[in-house]
Kinemage of the C-alpha trace (Angstrom):
@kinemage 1
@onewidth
@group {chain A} dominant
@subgroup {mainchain}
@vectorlist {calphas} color= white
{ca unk a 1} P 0.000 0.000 0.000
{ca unk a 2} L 2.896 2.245 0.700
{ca unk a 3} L 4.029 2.429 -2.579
{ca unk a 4} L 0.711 2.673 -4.405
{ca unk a 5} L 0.301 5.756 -2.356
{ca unk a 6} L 4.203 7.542 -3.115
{ca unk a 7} L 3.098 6.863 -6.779
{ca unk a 8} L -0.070 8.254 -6.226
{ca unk a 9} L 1.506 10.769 -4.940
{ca unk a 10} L 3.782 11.442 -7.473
{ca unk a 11} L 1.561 11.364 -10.268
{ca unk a 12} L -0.506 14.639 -8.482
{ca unk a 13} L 2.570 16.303 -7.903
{ca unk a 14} L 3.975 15.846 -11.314
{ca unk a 15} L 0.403 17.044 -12.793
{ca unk a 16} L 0.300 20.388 -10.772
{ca unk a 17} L 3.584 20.640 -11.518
{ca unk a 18} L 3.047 20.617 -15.236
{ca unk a 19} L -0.078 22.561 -14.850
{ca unk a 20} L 1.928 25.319 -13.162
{ca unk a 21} L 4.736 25.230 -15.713
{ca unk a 22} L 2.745 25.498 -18.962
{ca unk a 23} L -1.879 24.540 -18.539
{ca unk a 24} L -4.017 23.015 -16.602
{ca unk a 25} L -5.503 20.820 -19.498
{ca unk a 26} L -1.747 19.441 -20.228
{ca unk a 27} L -1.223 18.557 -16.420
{ca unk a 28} L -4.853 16.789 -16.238
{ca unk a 29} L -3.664 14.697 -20.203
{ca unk a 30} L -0.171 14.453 -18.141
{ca unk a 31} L -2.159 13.065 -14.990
{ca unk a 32} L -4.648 10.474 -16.965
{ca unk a 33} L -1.945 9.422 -18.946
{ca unk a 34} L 0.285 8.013 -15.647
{ca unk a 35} L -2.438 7.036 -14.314
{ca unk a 36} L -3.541 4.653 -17.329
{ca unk a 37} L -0.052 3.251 -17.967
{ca unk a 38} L 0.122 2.358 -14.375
{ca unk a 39} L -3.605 0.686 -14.642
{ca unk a 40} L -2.539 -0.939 -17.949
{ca unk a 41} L 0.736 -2.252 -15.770
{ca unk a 42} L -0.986 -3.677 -12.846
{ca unk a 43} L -3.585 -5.128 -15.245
{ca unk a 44} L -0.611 -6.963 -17.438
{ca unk a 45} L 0.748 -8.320 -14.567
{ca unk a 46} L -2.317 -9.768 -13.209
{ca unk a 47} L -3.160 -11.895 -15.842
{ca unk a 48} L 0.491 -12.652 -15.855
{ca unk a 49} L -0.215 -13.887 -12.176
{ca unk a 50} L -2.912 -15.931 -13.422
{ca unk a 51} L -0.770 -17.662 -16.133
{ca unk a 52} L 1.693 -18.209 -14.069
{ca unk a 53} L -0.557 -19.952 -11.094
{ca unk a 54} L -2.636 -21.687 -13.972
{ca unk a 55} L 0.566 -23.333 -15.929
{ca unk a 56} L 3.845 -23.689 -13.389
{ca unk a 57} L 4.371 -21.668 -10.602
{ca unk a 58} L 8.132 -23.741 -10.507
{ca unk a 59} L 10.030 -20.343 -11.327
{ca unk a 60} L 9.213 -17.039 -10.670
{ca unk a 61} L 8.768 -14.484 -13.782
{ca unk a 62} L 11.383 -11.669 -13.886
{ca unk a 63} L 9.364 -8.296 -12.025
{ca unk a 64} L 10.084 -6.088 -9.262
{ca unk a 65} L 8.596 -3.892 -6.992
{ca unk a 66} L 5.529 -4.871 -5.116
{ca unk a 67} L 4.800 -7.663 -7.724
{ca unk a 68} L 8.415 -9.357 -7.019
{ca unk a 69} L 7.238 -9.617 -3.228
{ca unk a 70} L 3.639 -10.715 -4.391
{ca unk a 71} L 5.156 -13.411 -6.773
{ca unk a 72} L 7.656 -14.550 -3.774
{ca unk a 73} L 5.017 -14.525 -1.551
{ca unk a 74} L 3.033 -16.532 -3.078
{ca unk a 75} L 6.219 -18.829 -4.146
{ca unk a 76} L 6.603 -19.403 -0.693
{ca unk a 77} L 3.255 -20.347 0.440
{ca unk a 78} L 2.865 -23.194 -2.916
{ca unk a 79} L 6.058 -24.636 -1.580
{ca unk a 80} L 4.677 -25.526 2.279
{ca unk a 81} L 1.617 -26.717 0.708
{ca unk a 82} L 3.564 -28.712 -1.461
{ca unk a 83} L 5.454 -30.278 1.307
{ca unk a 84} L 2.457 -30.611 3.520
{ca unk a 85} L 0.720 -32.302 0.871
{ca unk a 86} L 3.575 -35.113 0.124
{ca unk a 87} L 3.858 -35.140 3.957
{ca unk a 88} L 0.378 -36.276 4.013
{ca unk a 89} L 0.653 -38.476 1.114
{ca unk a 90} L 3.652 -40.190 2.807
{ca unk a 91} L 1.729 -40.739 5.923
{ca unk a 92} L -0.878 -41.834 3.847
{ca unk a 93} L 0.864 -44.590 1.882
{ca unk a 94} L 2.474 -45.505 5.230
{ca unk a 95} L -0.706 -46.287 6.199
{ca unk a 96} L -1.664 -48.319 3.279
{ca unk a 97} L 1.312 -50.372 3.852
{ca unk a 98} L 0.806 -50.766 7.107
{ca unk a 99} L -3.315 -51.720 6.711
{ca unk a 100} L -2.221 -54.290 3.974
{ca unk a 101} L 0.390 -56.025 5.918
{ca unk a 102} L -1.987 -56.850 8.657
{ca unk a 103} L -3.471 -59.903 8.761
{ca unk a 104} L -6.787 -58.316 9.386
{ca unk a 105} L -9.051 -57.286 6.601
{ca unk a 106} L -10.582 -53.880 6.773
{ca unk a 107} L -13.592 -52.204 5.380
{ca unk a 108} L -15.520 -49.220 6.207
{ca unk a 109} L -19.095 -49.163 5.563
{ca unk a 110} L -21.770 -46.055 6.461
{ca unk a 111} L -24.947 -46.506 8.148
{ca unk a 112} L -26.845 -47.943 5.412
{ca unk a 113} L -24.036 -51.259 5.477
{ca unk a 114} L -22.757 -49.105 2.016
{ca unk a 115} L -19.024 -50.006 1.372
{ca unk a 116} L -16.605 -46.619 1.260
{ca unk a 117} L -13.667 -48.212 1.808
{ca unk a 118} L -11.541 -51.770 1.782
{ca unk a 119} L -8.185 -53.148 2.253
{ca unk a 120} L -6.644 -55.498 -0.541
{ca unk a 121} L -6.122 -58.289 2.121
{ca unk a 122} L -10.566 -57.742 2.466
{ca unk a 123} L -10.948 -57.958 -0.936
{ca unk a 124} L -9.236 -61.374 -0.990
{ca unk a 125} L -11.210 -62.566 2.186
{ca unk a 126} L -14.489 -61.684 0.757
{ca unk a 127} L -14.106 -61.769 -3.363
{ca unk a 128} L -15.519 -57.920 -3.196
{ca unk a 129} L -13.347 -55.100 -5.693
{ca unk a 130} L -12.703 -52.156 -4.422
{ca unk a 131} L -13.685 -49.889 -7.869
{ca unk a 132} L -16.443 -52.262 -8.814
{ca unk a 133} L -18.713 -52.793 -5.773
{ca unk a 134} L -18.023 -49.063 -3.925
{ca unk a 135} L -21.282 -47.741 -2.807
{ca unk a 136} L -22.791 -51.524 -2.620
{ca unk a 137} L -24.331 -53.106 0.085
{ca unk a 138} L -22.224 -55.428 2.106
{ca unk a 139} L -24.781 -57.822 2.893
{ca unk a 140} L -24.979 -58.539 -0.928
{ca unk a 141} L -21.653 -59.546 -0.684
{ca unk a 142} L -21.633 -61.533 2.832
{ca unk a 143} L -24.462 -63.595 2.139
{ca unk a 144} L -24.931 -65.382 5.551
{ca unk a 145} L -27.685 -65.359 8.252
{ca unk a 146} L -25.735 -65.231 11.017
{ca unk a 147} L -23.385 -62.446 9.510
{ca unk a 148} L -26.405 -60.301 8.437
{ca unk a 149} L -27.859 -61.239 12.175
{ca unk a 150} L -24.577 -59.578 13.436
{ca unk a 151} L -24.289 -56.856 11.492
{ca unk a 152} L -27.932 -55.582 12.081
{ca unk a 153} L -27.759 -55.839 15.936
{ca unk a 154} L -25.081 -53.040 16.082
{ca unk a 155} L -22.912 -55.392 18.497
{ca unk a 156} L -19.831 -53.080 18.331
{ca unk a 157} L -16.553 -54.336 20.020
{ca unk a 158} L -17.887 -58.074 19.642
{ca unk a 159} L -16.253 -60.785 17.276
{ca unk a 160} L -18.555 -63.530 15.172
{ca unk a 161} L -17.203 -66.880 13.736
{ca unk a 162} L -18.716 -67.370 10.352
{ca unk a 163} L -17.682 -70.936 8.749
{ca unk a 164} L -18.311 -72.150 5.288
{ca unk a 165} L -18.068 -68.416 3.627
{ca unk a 166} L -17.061 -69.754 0.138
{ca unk a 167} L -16.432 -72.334 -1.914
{ca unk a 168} L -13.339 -73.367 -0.602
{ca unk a 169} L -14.880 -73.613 3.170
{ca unk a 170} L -13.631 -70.288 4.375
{ca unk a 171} L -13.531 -69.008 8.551
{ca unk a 172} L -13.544 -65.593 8.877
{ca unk a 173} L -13.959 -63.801 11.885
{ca unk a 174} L -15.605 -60.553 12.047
{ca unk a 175} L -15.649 -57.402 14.504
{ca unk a 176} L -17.537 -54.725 14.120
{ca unk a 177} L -16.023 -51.135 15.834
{ca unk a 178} L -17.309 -47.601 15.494
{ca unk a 179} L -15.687 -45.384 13.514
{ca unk a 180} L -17.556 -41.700 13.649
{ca unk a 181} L -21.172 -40.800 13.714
{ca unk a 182} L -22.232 -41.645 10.184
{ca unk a 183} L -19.268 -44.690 9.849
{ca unk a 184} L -18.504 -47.740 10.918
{ca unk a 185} L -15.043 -50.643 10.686
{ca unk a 186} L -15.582 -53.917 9.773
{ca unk a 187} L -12.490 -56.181 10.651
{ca unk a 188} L -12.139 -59.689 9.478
{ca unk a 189} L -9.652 -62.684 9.764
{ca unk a 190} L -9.304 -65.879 7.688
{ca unk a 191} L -9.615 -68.458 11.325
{ca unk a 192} L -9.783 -71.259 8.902
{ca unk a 193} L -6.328 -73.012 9.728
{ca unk a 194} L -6.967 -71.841 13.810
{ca unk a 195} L -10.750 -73.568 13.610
{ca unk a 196} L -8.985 -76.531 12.043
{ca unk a 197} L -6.472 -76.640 14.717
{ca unk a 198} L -9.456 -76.602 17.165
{ca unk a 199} L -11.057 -79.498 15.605
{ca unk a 200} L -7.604 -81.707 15.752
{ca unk a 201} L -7.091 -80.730 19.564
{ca unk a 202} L -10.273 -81.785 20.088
{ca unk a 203} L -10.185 -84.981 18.147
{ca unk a 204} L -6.779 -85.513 19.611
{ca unk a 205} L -7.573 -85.409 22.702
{ca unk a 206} L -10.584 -87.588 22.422
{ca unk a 207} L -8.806 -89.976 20.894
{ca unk a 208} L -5.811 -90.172 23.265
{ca unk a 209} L -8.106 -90.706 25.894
{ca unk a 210} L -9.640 -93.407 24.104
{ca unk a 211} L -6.511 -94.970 23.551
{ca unk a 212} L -5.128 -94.465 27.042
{ca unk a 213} L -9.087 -95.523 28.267
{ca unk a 214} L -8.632 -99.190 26.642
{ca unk a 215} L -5.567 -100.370 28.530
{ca unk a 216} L -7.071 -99.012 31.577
{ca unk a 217} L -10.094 -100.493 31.522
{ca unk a 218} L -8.318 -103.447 31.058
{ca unk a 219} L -6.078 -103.340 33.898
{ca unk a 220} L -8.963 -102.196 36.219
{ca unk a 221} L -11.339 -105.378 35.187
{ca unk a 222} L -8.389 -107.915 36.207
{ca unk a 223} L -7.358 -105.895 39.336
{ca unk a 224} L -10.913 -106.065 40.697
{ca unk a 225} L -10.990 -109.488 39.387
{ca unk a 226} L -7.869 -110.447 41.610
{ca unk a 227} L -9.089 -108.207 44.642
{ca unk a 228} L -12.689 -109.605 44.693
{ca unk a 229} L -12.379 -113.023 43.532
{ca unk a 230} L -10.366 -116.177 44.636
{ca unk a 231} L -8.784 -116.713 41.060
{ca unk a 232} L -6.046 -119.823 40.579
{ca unk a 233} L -1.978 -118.711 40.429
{ca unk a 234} L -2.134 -120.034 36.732
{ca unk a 235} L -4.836 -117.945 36.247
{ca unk a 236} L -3.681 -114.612 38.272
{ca unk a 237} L -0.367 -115.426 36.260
{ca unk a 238} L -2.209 -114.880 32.726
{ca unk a 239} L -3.868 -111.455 34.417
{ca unk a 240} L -0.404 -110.474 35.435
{ca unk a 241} L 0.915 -110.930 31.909
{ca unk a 242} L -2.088 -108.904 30.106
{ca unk a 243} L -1.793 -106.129 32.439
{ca unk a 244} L 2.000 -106.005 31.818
{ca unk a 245} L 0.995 -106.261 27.873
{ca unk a 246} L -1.488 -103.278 28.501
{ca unk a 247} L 0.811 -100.966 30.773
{ca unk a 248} L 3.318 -101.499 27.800
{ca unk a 249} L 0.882 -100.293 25.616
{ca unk a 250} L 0.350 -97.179 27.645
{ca unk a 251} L 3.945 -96.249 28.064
{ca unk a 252} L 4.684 -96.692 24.272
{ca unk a 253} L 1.710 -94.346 23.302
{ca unk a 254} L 2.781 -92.015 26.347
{ca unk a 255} L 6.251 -91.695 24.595
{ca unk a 256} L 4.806 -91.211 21.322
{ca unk a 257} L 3.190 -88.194 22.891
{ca unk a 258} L 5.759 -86.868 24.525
{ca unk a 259} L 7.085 -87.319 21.161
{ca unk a 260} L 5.065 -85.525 19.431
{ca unk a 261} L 5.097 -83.010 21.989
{ca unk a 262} L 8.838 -82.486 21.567
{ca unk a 263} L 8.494 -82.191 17.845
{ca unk a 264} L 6.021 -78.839 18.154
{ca unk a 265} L 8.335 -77.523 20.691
{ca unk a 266} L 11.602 -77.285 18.842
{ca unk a 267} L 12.441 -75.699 15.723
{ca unk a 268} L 14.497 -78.341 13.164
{ca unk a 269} L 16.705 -75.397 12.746
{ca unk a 270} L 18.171 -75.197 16.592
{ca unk a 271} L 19.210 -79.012 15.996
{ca unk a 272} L 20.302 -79.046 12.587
{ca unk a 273} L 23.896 -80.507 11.699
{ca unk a 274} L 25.872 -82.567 8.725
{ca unk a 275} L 24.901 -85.942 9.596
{ca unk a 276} L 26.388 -89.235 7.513
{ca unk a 277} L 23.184 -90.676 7.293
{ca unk a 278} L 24.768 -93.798 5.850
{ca unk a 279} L 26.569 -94.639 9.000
{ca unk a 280} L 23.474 -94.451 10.785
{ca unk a 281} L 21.668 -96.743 8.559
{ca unk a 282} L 24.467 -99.303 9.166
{ca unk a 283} L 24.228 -99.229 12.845
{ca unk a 284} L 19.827 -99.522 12.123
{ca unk a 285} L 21.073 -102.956 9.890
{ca unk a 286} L 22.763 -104.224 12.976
{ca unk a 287} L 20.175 -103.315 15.387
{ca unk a 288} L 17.443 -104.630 13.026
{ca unk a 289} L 19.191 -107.590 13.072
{ca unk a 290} L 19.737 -107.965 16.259
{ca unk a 291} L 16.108 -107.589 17.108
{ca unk a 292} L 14.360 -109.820 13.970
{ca unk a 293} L 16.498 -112.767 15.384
{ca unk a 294} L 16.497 -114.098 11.669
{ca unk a 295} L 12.813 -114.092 11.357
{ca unk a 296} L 13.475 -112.714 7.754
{ca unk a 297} L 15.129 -112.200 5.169
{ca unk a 298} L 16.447 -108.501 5.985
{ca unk a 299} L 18.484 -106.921 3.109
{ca unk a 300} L 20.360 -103.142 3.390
{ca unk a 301} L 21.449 -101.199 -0.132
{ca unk a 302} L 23.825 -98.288 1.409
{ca unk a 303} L 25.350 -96.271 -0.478
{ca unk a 304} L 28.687 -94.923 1.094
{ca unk a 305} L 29.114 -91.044 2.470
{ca unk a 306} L 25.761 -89.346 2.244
{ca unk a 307} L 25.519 -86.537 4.201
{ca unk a 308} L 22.149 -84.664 5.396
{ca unk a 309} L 21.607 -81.693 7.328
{ca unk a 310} L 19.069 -82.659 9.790
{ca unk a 311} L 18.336 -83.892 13.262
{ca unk a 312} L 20.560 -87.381 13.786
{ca unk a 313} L 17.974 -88.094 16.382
{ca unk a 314} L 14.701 -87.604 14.712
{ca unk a 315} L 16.295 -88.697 11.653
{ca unk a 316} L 17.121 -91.898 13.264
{ca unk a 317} L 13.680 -92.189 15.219
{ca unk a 318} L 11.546 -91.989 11.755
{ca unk a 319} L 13.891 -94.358 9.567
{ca unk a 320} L 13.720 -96.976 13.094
{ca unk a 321} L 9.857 -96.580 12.774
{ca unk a 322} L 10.005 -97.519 9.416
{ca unk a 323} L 11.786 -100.863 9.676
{ca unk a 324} L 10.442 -102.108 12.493
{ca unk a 325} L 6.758 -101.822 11.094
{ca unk a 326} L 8.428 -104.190 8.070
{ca unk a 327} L 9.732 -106.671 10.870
{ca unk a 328} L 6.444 -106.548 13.153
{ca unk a 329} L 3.953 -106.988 10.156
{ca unk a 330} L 5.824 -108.733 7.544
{ca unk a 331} L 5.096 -112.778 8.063
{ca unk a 332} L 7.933 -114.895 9.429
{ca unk a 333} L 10.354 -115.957 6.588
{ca unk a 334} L 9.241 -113.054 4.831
{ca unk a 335} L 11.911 -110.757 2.480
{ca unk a 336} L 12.621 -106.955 3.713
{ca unk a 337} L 14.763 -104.507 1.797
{ca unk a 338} L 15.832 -101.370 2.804
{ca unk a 339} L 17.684 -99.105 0.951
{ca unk a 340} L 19.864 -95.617 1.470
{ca unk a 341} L 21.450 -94.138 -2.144
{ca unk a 342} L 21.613 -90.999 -3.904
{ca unk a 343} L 19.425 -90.221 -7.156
{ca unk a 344} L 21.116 -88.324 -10.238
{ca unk a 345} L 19.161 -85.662 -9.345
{ca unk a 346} L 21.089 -85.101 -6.062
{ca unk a 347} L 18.343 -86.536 -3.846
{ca unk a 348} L 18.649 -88.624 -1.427
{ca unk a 349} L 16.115 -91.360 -0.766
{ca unk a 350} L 15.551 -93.864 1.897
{ca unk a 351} L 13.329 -96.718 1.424
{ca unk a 352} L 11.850 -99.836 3.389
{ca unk a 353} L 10.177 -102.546 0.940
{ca unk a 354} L 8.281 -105.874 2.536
{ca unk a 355} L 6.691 -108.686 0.954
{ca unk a 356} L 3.572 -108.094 3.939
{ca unk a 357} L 0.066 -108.271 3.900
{ca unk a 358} L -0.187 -104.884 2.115
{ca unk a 359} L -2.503 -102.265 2.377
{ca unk a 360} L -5.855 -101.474 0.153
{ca unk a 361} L -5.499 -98.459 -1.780
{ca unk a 362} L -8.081 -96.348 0.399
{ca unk a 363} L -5.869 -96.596 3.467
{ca unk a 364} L -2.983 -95.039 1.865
{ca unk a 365} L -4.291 -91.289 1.960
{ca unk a 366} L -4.993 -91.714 6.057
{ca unk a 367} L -2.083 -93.543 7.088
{ca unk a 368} L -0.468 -90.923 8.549
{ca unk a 369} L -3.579 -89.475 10.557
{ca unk a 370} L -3.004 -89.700 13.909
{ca unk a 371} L -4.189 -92.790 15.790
{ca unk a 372} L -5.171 -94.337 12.381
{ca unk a 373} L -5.224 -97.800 12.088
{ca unk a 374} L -5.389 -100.164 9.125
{ca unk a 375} L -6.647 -103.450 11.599
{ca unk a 376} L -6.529 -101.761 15.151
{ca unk a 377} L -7.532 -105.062 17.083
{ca unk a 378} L -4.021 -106.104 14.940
{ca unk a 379} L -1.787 -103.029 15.802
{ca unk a 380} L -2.853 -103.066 19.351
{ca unk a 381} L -2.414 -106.915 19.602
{ca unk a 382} L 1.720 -105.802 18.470
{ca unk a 383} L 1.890 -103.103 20.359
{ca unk a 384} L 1.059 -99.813 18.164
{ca unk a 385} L 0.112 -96.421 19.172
{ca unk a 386} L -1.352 -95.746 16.038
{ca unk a 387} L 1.176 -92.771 16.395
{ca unk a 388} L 4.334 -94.474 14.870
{ca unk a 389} L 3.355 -93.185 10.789
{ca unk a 390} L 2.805 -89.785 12.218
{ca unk a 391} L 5.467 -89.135 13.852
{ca unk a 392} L 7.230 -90.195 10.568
{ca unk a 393} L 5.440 -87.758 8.409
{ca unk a 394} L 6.275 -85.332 10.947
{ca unk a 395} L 9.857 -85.593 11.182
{ca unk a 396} L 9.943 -85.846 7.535
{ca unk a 397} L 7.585 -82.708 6.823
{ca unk a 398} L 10.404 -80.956 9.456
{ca unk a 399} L 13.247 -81.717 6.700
{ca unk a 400} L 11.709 -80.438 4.170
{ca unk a 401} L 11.121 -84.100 2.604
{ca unk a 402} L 8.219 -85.985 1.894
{ca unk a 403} L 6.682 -89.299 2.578
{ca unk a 404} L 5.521 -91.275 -0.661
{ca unk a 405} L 3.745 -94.871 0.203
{ca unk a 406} L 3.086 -97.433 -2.112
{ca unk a 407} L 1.208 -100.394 -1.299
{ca unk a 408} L -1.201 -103.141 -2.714
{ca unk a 409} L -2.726 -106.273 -0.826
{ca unk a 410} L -0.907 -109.156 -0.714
{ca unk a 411} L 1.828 -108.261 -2.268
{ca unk a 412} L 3.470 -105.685 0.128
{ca unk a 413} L 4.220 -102.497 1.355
{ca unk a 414} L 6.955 -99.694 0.153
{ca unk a 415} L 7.648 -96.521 2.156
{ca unk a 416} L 9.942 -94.068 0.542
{ca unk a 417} L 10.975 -90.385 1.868
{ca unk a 418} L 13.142 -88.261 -0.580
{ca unk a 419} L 15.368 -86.005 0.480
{ca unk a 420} L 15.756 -82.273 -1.399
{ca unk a 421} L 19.417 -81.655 -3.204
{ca unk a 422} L 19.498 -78.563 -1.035
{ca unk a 423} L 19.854 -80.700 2.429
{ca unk a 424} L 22.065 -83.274 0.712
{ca unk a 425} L 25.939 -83.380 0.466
{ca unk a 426} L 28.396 -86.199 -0.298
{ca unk a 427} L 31.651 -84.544 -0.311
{ca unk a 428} L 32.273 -85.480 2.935
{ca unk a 429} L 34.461 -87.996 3.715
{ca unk a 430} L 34.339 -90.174 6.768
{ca unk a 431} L 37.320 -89.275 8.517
């Protein structure tokens, strides 16, 4: 304003001036003519200004005076909102990031269950796109009684299960929290492994304490028998045996707990070393031996320095398993081959092959459920947990090798676990 008014100023001094020096008409042309040059100026740079905001406002257009200031001004204030706008856009994609790394899927729906907003992880949950279905109804999307149940009570703060979502038998858990007055968050989890979990716990545990109920009861009918009942020694002698048969039983599933309970404790990593596997299957050959007694013909194929990393211990426990099944169900006289070699494709393989009873081809797929039993009046007659196959699958799962069973009846049985190239090494040399 200052300067507006010193050329103000100057414009009514220079026009008295002028009018004093020669007319008053020349000073009043001298006065308008200032006066319109200086209009004409400000108007130029005004729509100047306007270009300049409209197109890039990067650089500043050479000026000075009050304009200079105007245009720096201005300059100045562009800038912060520049940086307060990729501030917030930073903070923003943060945000994103940080939404679609959760495991939780988010959406935000108004009053009227309308979707404004979801995360990618929500769209895979629920099959529902983002650009497509904005402004639909969620319940058109979530087509379940219970869900729509949930969602129309209002139950803020509180979670609901729904199972069986999609084709591919989906859990998702939902929560429902405010958000503002017109909004509200919809949170949801894929539960499906955690429900399945559930349902193994609980099957688990029923069917441990079946297994652990059997010998018991067994035990418990002879020592009443004995307690209550004048029974012969030939007779108490038989008891004596069964119950000694039974609390065997009991101990060897106990230990296959306990097992199994050790497996889901420690990570295959913390015991993980260069084992020669090939020693270990010649000690197994003289141990097998030593317990078949030469009730079969028991044949070992080892090939020479092959090296795993892996668990010597667990190793040894699943490739034990493995043999003795062969001994315990293969018939007396019967052939058993077991084999430890390298592939050309680097693998390693180890394989047990009997001439047994065999196994029907619809067994195969369950084998290596827990407490599953091909003829369980047979396995607990020999002593088995139902556990040992398992506990296998397990171990081998844990080295990042897999279990492949082949089988037909009365012909026998082959069990075969190949090892990755990654885990296997036989440059060593036994020293």
């Amino acid at each position: 304003m200052g300067k507006v008014f010193n050329f103000l100023t100057f414009v009514s001094l220079s026009s008295v001036l002028i009018s004093l020096l020669s007319s008053l008409e020349i000073g009043l042309i001298t006065c308008i003519l200032l006066l319109s040059l200086w209009i004409i100026y400000q108007s130029f740079q005004q729509v100047r200004l306007l270009q300049w905001l409209k197109n890039s406002y990067k650089t500043n257009p050479v000026t000075h005076g009050t304009w200079a200031s105007i245009y720096s001004s201005i300059n100045f204030l562009l800038r912060k909102n520049e940086s307060q706008k990729n501030r917030l856009n930073n903070k923003l994609m943060a945000f994103k990031r940080a939404t679609e790394a959760m495991e939780d899927g988010i959406l935000i729906i108004d009053n009227d269950n309308q979707i404004i907003a979801i995360t990618p992880r929500a769209e895979g949950y629920l099959g529902i796109n983002q650009k497509q279905d904005f402004g639909s109804n969620i319940l058109n999307h979530i087509r379940h009684p219970s869900f729509a149940e949930y969602l129309l009570s209002g139950s803020l703060n509180e979670t609901i299960i729904v199972e069986d979502l999609s084709l591919d038998k989906k859990a998702l858990e939902f929560k429902l929290i405010p958000f503002d007055s017109n909004q509200k968050i919809v949170l949801c989890r894929d539960v499906t492994k955690l429900r399945k979990l559930e349902i193994e716990k609980k099957d688990f545990v029923a069917s441990a304490s079946h297994e652990l109920k059997t010998p018991l009861t067994v035990i418990n009918g002879y020592l009443e028998t004995v307690t209550e009942m004048d029974v012969s020694k030939a007779e108490k002698k038989r008891m004596l045996v069964e119950m000694t048969v039974q609390t065997k039983l009991m101990t060897n599933l106990i230990d296959d707990l306990l097992l199994f309970s050790k497996l889901e404790k420690v990570k295959p990593s913390n015991d993980a070393e260069q084992v020669n596997v090939s020693l270990m299957v010649n000690e197994l050959s003289e141990l097998s031996n030593k317990i078949d007694k030469n009730n079969h013909l028991i044949k070992f194929d080892i090939e020479k320095n092959i090296f795993i990393t892996c668990c010597g211990e667990q190793l040894r426990s699943a490739f034990w398993n493995l043999i003795n099944n062969a001994i315990i169900y293969t018939k007396k006289g019967g052939k058993i081959t077991i084999r430890w070699l390298k592939t050309k494709e680097d693998e390693a393989v180890f394989e047990v092959r009997d001439d047994g009873p065999g196994i029907e081809a619809h067994h195969i797929d369950k084998l290596t459920d827990r407490f599953y039993r091909v003829d369980s009046a047979r396995s607990r007659e020999r002593g088995g947990t139902g556990l040992g196959l398992s506990i296998v699958n397990e171990i081998v799962q844990r080295h990042g090798a897999f279990l492949k069973i082949e089988s037909q009846p009365n012909v026998g049985s082959k069990f075969i676990i190949f090892f990755p190239s990654l885990t296997t090494d036989v440059s060593k040399k036994v020293k």
